[in-house]
N, C-alpha and C positions, 0 to 999 in steps of 0.2 A: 455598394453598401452605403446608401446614402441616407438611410436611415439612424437615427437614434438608438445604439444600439445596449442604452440604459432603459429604453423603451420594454417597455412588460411583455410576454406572449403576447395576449388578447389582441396586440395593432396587427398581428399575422391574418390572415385570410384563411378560415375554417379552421381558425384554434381560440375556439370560446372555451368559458369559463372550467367547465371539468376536464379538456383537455389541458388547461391549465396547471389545474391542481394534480392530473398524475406527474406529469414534467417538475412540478414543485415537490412532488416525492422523490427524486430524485436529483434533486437539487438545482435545477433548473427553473431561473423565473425571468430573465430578460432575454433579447435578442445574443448578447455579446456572451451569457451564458449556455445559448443555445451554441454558438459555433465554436464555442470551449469544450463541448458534450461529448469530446472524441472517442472511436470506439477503443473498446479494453481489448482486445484482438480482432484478425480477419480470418475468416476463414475458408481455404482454396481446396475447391473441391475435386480430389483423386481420379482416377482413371478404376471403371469398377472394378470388385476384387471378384478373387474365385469362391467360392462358396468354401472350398478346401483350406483355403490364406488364413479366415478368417481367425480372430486370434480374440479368448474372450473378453472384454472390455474396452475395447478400442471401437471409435466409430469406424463405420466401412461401408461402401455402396454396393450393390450387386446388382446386374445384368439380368434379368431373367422375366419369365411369365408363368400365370399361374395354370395350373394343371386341373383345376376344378375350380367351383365357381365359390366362393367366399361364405362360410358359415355361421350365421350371427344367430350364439344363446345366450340366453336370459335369463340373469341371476340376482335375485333382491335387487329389482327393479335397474340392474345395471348392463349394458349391451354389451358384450363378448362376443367380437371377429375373429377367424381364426384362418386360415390358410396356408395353402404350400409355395413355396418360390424353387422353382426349378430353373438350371441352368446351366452352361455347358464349362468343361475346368478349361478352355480356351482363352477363358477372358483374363485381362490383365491381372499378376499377382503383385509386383510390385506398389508403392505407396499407397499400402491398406487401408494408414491409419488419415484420419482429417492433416493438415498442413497447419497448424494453427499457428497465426504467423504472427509474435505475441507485441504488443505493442502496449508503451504506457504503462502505469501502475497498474499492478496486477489487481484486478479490483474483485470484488465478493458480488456476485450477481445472483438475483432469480434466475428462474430454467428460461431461455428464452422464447418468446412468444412467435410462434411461428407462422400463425393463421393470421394470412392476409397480407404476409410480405411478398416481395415477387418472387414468382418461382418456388415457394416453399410452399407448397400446398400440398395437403394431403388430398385432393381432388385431383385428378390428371384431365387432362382434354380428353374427348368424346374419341369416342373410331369416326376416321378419319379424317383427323386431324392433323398436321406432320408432327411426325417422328413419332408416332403409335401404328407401327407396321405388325401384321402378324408374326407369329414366331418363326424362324427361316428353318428349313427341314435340314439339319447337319446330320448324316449318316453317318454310323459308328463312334459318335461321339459319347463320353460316359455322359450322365447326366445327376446332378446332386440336389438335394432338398436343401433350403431356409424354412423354417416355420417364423410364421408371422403374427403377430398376432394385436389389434385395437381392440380400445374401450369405448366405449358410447359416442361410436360412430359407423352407427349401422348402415348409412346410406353407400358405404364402399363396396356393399353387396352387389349394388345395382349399377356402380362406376365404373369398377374395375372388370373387364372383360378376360375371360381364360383366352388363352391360344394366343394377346397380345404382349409386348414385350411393354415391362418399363425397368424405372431405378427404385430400388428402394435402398433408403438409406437409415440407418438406428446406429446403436451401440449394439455391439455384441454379447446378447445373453448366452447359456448352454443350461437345454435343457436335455437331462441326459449326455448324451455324445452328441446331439443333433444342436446346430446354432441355433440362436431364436433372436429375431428383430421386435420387441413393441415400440407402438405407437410409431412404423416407422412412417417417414416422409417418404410421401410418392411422385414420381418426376415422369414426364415422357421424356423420349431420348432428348431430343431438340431442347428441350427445355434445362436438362444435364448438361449437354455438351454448351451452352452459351452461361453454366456456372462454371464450369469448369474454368472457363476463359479469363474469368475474371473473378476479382479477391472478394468476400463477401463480409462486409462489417459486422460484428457482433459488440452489440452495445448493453450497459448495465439496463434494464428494464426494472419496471414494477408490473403488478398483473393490469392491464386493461393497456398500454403503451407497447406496442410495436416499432421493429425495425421502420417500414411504410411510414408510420406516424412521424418517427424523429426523422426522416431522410425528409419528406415530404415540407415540413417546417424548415429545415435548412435551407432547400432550394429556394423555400420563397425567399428568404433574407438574400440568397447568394443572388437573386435573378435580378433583384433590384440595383442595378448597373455598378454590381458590384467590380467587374472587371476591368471598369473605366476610372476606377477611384483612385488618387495617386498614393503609394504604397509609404508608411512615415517612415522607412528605413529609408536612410541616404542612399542614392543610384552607387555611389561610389562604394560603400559597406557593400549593397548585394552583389557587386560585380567582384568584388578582394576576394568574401570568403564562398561565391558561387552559390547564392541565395535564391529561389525563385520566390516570386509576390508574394503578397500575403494572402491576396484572393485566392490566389492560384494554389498555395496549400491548405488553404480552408476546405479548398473544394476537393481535391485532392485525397484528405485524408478521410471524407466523407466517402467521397465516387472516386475512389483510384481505378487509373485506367488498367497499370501495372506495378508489378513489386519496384521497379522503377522510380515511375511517379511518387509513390508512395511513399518512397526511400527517400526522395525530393523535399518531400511536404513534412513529413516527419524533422529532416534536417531542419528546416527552415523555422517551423515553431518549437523547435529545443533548442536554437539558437536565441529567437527572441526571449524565451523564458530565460535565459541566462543571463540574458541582454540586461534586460527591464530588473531581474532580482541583482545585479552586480552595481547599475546606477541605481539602485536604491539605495545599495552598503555604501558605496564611496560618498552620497549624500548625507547620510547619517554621519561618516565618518568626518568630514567636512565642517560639519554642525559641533562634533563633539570635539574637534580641534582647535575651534575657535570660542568655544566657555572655557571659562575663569571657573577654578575650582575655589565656591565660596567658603568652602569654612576646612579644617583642618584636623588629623584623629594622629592621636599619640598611643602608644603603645602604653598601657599603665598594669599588664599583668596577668588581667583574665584568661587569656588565650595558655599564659603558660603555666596559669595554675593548673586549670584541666588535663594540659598536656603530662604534667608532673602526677595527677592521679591513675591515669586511664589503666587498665589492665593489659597494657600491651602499647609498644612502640610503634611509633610512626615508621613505616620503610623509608630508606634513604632517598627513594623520589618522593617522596610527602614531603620530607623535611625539606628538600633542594625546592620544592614548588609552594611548599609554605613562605620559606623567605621569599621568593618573589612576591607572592600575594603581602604579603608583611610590608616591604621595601613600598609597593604601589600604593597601600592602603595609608602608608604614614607622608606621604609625598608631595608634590605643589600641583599635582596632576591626576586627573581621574582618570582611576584604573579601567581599565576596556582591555579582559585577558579571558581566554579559553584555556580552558581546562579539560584537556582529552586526556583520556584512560578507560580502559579495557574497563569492562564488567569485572566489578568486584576487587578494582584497583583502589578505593579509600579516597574516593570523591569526596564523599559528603563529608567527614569529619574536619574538610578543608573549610568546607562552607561554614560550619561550626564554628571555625576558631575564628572566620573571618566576620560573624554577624555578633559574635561576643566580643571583637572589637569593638565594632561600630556601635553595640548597647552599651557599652561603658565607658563610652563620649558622652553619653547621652542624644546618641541619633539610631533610627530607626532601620533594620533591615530587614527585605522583603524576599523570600525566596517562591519562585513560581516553579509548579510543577503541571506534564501535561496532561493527568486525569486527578479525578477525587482521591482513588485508594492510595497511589503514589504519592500524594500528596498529606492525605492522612498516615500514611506510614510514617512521611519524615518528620510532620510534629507529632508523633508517638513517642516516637525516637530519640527526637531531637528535645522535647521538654521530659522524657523520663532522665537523658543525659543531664541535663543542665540543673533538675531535681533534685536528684541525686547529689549530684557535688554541690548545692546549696548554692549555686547563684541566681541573683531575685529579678531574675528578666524575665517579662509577663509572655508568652510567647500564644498565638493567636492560630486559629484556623480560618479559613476561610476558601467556601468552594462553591462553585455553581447549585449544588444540591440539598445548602443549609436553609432551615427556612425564613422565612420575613424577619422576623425576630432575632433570630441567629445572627443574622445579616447585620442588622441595624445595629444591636449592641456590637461587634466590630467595627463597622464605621466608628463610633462613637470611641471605643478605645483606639485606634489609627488617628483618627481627629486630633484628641488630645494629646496624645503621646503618651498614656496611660501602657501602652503595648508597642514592648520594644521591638517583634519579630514577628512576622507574618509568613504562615506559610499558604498556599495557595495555590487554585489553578488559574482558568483565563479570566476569575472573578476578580482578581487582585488588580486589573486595567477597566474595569469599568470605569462609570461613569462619576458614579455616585460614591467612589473611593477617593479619600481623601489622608493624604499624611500631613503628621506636623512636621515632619524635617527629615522623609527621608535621603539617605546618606548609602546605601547599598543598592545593586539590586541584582539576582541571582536568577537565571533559568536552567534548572536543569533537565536532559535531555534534550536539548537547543535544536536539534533538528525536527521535531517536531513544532517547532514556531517558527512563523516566518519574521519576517527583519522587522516589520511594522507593527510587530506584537510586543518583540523585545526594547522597543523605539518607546513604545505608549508607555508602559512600566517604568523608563527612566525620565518621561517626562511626568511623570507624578511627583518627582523630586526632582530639588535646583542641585543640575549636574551631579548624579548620585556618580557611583562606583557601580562599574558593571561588572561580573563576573559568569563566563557563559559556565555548561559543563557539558559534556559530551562523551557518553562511551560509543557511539561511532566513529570504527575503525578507518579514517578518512587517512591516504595518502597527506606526507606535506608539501609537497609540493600541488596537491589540488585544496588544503585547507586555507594556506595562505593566497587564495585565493575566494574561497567560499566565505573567510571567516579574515579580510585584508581589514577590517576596522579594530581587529584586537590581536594582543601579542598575545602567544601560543607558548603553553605550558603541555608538557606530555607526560603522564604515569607510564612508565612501561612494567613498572613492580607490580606484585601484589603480596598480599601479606603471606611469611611462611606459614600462616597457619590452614593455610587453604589447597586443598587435596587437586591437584589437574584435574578433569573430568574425562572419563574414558571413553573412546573414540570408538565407532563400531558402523561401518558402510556397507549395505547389504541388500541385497532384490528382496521381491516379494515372497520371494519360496521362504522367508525365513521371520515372516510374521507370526507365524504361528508360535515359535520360540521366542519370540520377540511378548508376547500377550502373557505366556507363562512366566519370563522374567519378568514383565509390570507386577504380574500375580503376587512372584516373591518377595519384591522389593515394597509392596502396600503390607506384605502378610509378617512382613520384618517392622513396618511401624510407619514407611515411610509412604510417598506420595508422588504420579506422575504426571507428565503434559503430554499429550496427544495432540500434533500440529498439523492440520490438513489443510489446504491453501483454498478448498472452495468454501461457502458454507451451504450453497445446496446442490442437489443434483444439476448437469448442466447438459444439452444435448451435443453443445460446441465443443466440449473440453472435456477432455480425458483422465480426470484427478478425483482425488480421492472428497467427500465435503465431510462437513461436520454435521449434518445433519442426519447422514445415513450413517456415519461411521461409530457416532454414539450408539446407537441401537446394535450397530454391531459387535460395539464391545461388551454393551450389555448384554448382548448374546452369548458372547465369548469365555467369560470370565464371572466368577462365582456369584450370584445373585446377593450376597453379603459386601459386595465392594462396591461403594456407591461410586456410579461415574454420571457426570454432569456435563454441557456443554459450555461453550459462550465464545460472543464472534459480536463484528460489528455494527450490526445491525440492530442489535440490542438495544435498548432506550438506558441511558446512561446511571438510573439507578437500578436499573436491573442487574446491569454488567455489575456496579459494584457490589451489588447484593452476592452475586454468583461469585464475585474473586476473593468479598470477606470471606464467604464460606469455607472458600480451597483455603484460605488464609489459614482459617482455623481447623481446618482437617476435616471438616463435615462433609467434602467431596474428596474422594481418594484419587480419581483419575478425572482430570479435566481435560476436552476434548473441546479445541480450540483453532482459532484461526492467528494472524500474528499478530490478534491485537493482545496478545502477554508477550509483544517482542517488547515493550517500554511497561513494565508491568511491576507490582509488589516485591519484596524478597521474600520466600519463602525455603526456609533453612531446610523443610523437611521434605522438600520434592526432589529427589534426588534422579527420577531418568527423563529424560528428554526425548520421546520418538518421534520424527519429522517423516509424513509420510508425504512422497514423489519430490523426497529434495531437489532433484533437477532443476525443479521449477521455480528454485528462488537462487538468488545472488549468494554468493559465499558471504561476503559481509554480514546479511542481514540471517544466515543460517547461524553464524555465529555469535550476534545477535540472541538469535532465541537461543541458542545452549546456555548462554550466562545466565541463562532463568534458575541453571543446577545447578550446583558445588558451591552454593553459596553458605554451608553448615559446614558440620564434623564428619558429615560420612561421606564415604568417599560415593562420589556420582557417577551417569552415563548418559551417553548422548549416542542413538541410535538413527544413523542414516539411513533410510531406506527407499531407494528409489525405481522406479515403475519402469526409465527408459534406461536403457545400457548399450553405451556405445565408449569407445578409447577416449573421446573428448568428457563426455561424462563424469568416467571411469577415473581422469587424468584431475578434474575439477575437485571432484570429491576425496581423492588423497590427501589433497591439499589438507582438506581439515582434518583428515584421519589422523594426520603428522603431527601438526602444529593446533594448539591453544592460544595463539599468540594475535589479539586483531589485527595488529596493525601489518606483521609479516604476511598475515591470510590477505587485506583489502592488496596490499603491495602484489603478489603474486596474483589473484584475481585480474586487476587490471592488466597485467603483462599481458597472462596468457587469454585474456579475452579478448583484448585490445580495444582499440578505439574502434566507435561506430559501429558497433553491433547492433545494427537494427532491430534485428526482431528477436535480441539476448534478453535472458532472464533478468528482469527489472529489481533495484533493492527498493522495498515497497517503505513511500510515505516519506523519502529524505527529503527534507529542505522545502517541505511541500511543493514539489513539483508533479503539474501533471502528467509532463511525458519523460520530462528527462530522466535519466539514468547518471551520476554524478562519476560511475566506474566506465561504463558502456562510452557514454558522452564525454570523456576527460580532453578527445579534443576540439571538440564545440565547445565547450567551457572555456577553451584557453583562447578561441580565435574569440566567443563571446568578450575577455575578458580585455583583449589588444583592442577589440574596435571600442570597448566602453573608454579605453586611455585614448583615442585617440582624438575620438567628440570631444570626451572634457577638457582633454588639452587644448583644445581648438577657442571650445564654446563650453565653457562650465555652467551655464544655467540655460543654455538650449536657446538662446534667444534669436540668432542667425536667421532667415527668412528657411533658408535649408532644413531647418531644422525644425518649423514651427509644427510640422505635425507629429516630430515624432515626443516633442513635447507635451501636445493634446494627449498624445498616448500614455505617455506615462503617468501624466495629472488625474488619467483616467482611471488606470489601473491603482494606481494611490489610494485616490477614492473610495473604490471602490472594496478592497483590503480594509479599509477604516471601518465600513461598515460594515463590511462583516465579521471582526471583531467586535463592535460594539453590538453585534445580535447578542 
């Protein structure tokens, strides 16, 4: 890899300009983002099933050949193939369904594109080609139908040969009692059995970008001697904690050879990610240990006049994590303290008392949030509060989506100091933002920004005050770790005035009762979430999307109940346009992916259905349930999941039990333990690509010895040993800065 690897596609060899720009749709524009492009799963393909196994909605392969030759009708100019797959119940019944071996952030993909990767072709080799043998003559054996059936792909007529054997592989439809395969993929045997062999990467696409395409571009980077490069981790680090190269898990997690390998190379860059984000906190923390805190805040009243009106008392953890923040805000020392608490533990009104400090010094606080709605909620909130009880502090918006104008008159009042209180999202560290003296500075939901986000924001002000907040349920003994730059405050209360949310874990037979209670609970006043982890159909993956499943509730459930959808992929005022609306009750059911897991309060949504919970980390399930019970009526949070096994079975009680995050994250990690390869990932913490913070807890902790044991050595990396892994990180710095400042 001895190329420049801030270098653009276009230096690659047969990736001009438009292959450029689909790879740019998906987030990719240089070489180093190319071999960061890891796939979202693999998938290993079964031993075929019996036509009998077949189980509906699961993918599965089948053995067989056709008994007549392929039918292709014509209907409003569109081709319809139709055929039979016959084949004997001899063939293997066991592992029916795909192996989907899941790795990384569970990400939201298109259907993937399968024409013209290897081996996936719906064309099969000609007769007599290996492993297209006619059909062998089994006597007395029973024999069973697949119906098959493609769309405008009429040439299969004249490909596909009766009397020869191949694989076809789909999802399992049922028409009538008979199975039905569309649009499936067609294999000759040889061409199955050397998938079988080996893992097959499945990567987020857009339409025109193929597997072929992104595999194809890697190799050229990797081939360029890349294996001869010397690796910037010190020989001594890879050999401690049992490291292979970096080359060698690039390539690896591309073309693994085996679940092995793969295991290898997985280890190896969730260790660097730990690595690289751990020396960046102790940098910062470093930086913030050695400024002189310039100017000084006294307590003069405000905080406790409000606390003296409000309609309801602080819980004994607010008050106990108030005087902390109180004691640090009035001190010789800039405050750097996390504030973790559950959903719905009375975060904010902390922030509150602590930015009505700092306005009535006369210095500025800024609170950062990580979308527009979330963010307009809390100056909603936060100036009808401060309204109300008549204190005259100007309090600001400010968000990636206001326009020119909007924009400029903020600068203008941040500038002056005309505007005590800012709230905002990742607008608030531009460029072009300027304070006269801030003195605070707040992010809430912290795990959605990375270190170099919440870095920018306190360099807008001379050594403000930081304060994080976090309702992720993070063990402590992995946060003072994650979060070693700030002292750790924890809510474990919540206010009595808030109802538990009721627990309810349940297979698929019980959706149908599950659609009539959303029915009740909309026809009572109220309003629900629908969480489905894909958002479209997927050939690889076995889960529920949002895309079909709206229609199906619209199917489902009375033509008077508006249900609407919204998912990531959405263009950023769309989304908020779709969650003002749930906001205000103009969608009764929203049918969703997890990006309402860091989302608005909304008092009046009172059920939560999570459909194929399995598929996500207990953390982040729990997570989405605080989306409910956040009003007067009592809530429910309905679990229901696709696969059922005692491991499952054993996960999911956990939440059935307990409301409590921090006991849920605690027991999670136990019983999942460490290095869960291919375990269900909690989506989007700490912005990491691969790692898992629960799964990974101990790569995190050897990440966290070898980052003490470099600094201790060599704290600014200067050592001859050390100079490339310096380049490294100067790199990855970099390169963070900018894309923040998009």
């Amino acid at each position: 890899m001895n190329r420049n690897l801030n270098a653009p596609l276009t230096v690659l060899k047969g990736v001009g300009d438009k292959t450029a720009q689909l790879f740019a749709k998906v987030g990719v524009s240089s070489l180093g983002e190319l071999l960061a492009y890891y796939p979202r799963a693999y998938e290993q393909y079964e031993e075929p099933s019996s036509i009998a196994s077949l189980k509906e909605g699961e993918t599965a392969s089948v053995k067989g050949y056709l008994a007549a030759p392929i039918v292709n009708q014509y209907f409003r100019g569109r081709c319809i193939s139709t055929a039979k797959c016959r084949c004997t119940v001899d063939a293997v019944d066991e592992n029916t369904s795909a192996d989907m071996l899941q790795m990384g952030e569970q990400r939201l993909t298109n259907k993937p594109q399968h024409t013209g990767e290897p081996g996936l072709t719906n064309k099969p080799q000609r007769t007599g080609e290996p492993g297209l043998t006619n059909k062998p003559h089994r006597t007395g054996e029973t024999e069973e139908e697949l119906l098959l059936t493609w769309y405008n792909m009429p040439y299969l007529k004249n490909s596909l040969r009766t009397g020869e054997e191949y694989i076809f592989r789909g999802k399992v439809k049922k028409k009538g009692r008979r199975p039905l395969f569309e649009q499936a993929a067609v294999f000759s045997v040889s061409q199955y059995e050397e998938l079988t062999a080996s893992l097959q990467p499945v990567y987020s696409l857009t339409r025109g970008l193929t597997v072929k395409t992104v595999q194809k571009a890697v190799k050229r980077v990797l081939l360029d001697d890349g294996s001869k490069e010397e690796d910037y981790l010190p020989e001594d680090i890879r050999e401690r904690y049992h490291l292979c190269t970096f080359a060698q898990a690039i390539f690896q997690v591309h073309f693994p050879d085996s679940k092995d390998t793969l295991g290898q190379a997985r280890h190896r860059l969730v260790f660097d990610e730990f690595f690289f984000f751990l020396l960046q906190l102790r940098a910062l923390k470093e930086r913030r240990g050695q400024a002189a805190l310039p100017f000084r805040l006294q307590e003069k009243g405000a905080a406790g006049r409000l606390l003296s009106v409000l309609p309801w008392e602080l819980t004994n953890a607010q008050k106990a994590v108030w005087d902390e923040i109180r004691h640090d805000l009035t001190g010789q020392t800039a405050m750097a303290r996390l504030i973790q608490g559950d959903v719905g533990s009375g975060k904010t009104i902390l922030a509150v008392l602590a930015l009505l400090t700092v306005a009535e010094n006369g210095y500025q606080g800024a609170m950062m949030a990580p979308t527009d709605v979330l963010a307009r909620q809390h100056f909603d909130s936060i100036t009808a509060l401060l309204s109300e009880h008549q204190h005259p502090y100007e309090v600001l918006l400010l968000t990636g989506s206001m326009t020119a104008s909007q924009k400029k008159e903020a600068y203008a009042k941040l500038a002056s100091g005309e505007a005590s209180i800012v709230i905002g999202t990742h607008a608030l560290i531009q460029e072009k933002v300027v304070y006269r003296n801030l003195a605070l500075v707040i992010t809430d939901e912290q795990h959605r920004f990375g270190v170099r986000q919440r870095e920018l924001l306190s360099q807008k002000g001379n050594t403000p005050h930081t304060m994080v907040m976090s309702a992720t349920p993070i063990p402590r003994t992995l946060a003072v770790i994650l979060y070693g730059d700030l002292d750790i405050s924890v809510l474990r209360e919540k206010p009595a005035s808030r109802l538990p949310v009721k627990n309810c874990v349940v297979g698929p037979s019980w959706r149908s009762k599950a659609y009539a209670f959303i029915e009740s609970q909309v026809r009572l006043g109220h309003q629900a979430y629908v969480i489905c982890p894909m958002v479209e159909e997927s050939d690889t993956v076995d889960a529920e999307n949002v895309m079909e499943y709206t229609e199906t509730l619209r199917q489902a459930l009375p033509g008077d109940i508006r249900i609407d959808y919204l998912h990531g992929r959405m263009k950023p005022m769309e989304k908020n346009e779709r969650m003002e609306r749930f906001l205000r009750n103009e969608i009764q059911v929203l049918v969703s992916t997890t990006v309402v897991e860091v989302g608005v309060n909304v008092p009046n949504a009172t059920v939560m259905m999570i459909e194929n919970a399995e598929r996500f980390g207990l953390a982040q399930l729990h997570q989405l349930r605080g989306r409910v019970g956040r009003g007067q009526a009592q809530s429910y949070c309905i679990f229901l999941h696709a696969v059922d096994n005692d491991a499952i079975r054993e996960r999911m009680d956990i939440l059935n039990h307990s409301n409590d995050g921090f006991e849920i994250a605690a027991k999670d990690l136990k019983l999942r333990g460490p290095g869960d390869l291919f375990g269900v990932r909690q989506s989007g913490l700490m912005n990491f690509r691969l790692s898992d913070i629960y799964a990974d807890a101990d790569i995190l902790q050897q990440a966290n010895e070898a980052v003490s044991r470099i600094t201790e050595e060599d704290a600014s990396l200067e050592l001859p040993e050390h100079r490339k892994l310096k380049e490294r990180y100067e790199t990855l710095v970099s390169r963070q800065s900018e894309a923040v400042s998009l």
